[in-house]
N, C-alpha and C positions, 0 to 999 in steps of 0.2 A: 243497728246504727249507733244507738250508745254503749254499746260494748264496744265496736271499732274504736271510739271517742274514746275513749277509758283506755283502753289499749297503747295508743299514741302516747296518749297524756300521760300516764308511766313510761313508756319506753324516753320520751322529752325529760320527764323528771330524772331517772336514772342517767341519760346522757349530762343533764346538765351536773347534777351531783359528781358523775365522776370524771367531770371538765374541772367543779371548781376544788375538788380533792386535788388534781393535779396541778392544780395552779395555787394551791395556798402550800402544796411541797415545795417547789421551785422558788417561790419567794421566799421559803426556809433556807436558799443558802446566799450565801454571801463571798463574791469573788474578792480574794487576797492576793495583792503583787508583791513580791519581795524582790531584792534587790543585793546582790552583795557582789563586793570587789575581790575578794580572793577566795574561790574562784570568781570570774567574773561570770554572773549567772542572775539569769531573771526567773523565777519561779514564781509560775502562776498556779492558782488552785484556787478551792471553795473551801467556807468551814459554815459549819449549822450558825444560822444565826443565834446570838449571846453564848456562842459556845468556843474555843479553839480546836473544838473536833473538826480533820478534814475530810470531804463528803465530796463524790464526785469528778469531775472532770481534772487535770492537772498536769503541766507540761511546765518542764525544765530548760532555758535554751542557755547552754554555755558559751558566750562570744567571745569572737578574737579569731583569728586567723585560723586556730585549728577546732574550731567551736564547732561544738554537735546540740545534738536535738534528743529530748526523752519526754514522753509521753503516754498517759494510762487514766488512770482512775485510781481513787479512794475510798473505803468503804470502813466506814465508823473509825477513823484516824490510822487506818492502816493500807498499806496497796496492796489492791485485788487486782485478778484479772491478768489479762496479756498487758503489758506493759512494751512499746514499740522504742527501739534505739537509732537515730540514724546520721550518721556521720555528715562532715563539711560540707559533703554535697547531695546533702536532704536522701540519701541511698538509704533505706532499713537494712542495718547489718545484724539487727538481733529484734528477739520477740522474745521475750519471756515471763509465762505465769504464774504469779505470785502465789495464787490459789493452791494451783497442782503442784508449785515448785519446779517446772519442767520447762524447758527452752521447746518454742514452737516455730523459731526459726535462729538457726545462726549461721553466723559465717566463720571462717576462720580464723584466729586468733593466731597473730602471726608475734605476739609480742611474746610469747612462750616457745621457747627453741629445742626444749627436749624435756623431759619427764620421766624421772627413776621413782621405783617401787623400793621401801627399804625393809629388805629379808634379813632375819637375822644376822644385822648390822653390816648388810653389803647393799650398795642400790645396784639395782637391777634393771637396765633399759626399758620403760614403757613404750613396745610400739605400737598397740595396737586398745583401742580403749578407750573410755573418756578423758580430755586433757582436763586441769583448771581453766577458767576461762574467766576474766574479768568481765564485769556486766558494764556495758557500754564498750566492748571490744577496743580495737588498736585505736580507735578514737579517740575515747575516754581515755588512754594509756598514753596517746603522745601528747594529747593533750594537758593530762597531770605532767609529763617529764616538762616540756615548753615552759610552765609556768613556776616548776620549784629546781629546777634541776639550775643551780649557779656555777657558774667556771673558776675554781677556784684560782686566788692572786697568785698561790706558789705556781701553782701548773702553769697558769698567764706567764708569769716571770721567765720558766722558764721556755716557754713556746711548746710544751708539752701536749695532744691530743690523743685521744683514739677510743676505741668501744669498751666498756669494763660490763662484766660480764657477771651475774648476780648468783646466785644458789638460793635460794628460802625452801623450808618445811612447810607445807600447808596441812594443815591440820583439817581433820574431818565437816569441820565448821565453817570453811573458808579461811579461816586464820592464818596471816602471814607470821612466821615465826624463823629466829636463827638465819638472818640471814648472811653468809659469807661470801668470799672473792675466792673463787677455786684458784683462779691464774692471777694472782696477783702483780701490779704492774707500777704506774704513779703512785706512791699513795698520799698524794693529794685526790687525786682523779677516784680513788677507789673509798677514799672517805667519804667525799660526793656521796659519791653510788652508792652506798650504805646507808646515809644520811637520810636522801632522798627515800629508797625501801624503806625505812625503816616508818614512816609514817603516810606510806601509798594506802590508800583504803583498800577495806576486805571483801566488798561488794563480788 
């Protein structure tokens, strides 16, 4: 009978010890709201308490008309894990793991129109093979154009419109680099469109 007693009374002390382990971790972190106007984005996370290391839970929501949704985790101020993408109407168009480096779901990225291979100094049509893909797909894409992309006054003036059509190198690292107007057109319109690339993030 007092072994049974003895028996409990350990198993009670190791349940409550590793109750209050997990509750003096959890009080270690501390949820952070930020707020910024361009982009216009609420980012919420955790960082260890007395620390700016970010720990934990973390979701990004970009608002405004063509606002999307990111969300994952943090782990010792870096993101781990599947990391989930999901455009204006809450859809997951992308999943991907920071850990592995490897996409666990995507959709198609329709902001990339074609893709050459450069062979000794000829491109060569990619058809068939990994494309680039921006992380937060054509969301994240019109959503950066909607918010930097300006109409310029010459083009205005003159009632000028139409599509300008981009070329960049990506380099092995995601790096946008060189990028030019194959078919050049306005070159108000095509100053834009260089403008704008020229500081689209590498993500």
């Amino acid at each position: 009978m007092n072994k049974n007693n003895s028996r409990i009374k350990s198993l009670i002390t190791i349940t409550l010890c590793c109750s209050a382990l997990y509750s003096s971790f959890s009080q270690e972190l501390q949820k952070v709201k930020e707020k910024s106007k361009n982009p216009n984005r609420v980012f919420t996370y955790h960082v260890l308490k007395g620390s700016q290391v970010k720990e934990g839970a973390a979701e990004m929501k970009y608002k405004g008309k063509l606002g999307f949704r990111v969300m994952g985790q943090f782990r010792q101020g870096n993101k781990s894990g599947s990391w989930e993408f999901f455009d204006t109407d809450n859809h997951l168009i992308q999943k991907y793991n920071y850990t592995t480096k490897s996409f666990e779901y995507l959709q198609n990225f329709n902001a990339v129109k074609a893709v050459y291979i450069l062979k000794d100094q000829e491109l060569v049509p990619l058809e068939t093979g990994a494309i680039p893909v921006l992380l937060g797909g054509d969301a994240k894409f019109l959503y950066f154009l909607a918010n930097n992309v300006q109409y310029p006054h010459a083009a205005r003036a003159k009632r000028v419109s139409g599509t300008v059509g981009v070329m960049v190198t990506i380099t092995k690292e995601g790096e946008m680099v060189r990028p030019f107007i194959p078919k050049p057109g306005d070159k108000a319109l095509d100053a834009e469109a260089l403008r704008v690339v020229s500081f689209m993030p590498n993500d």
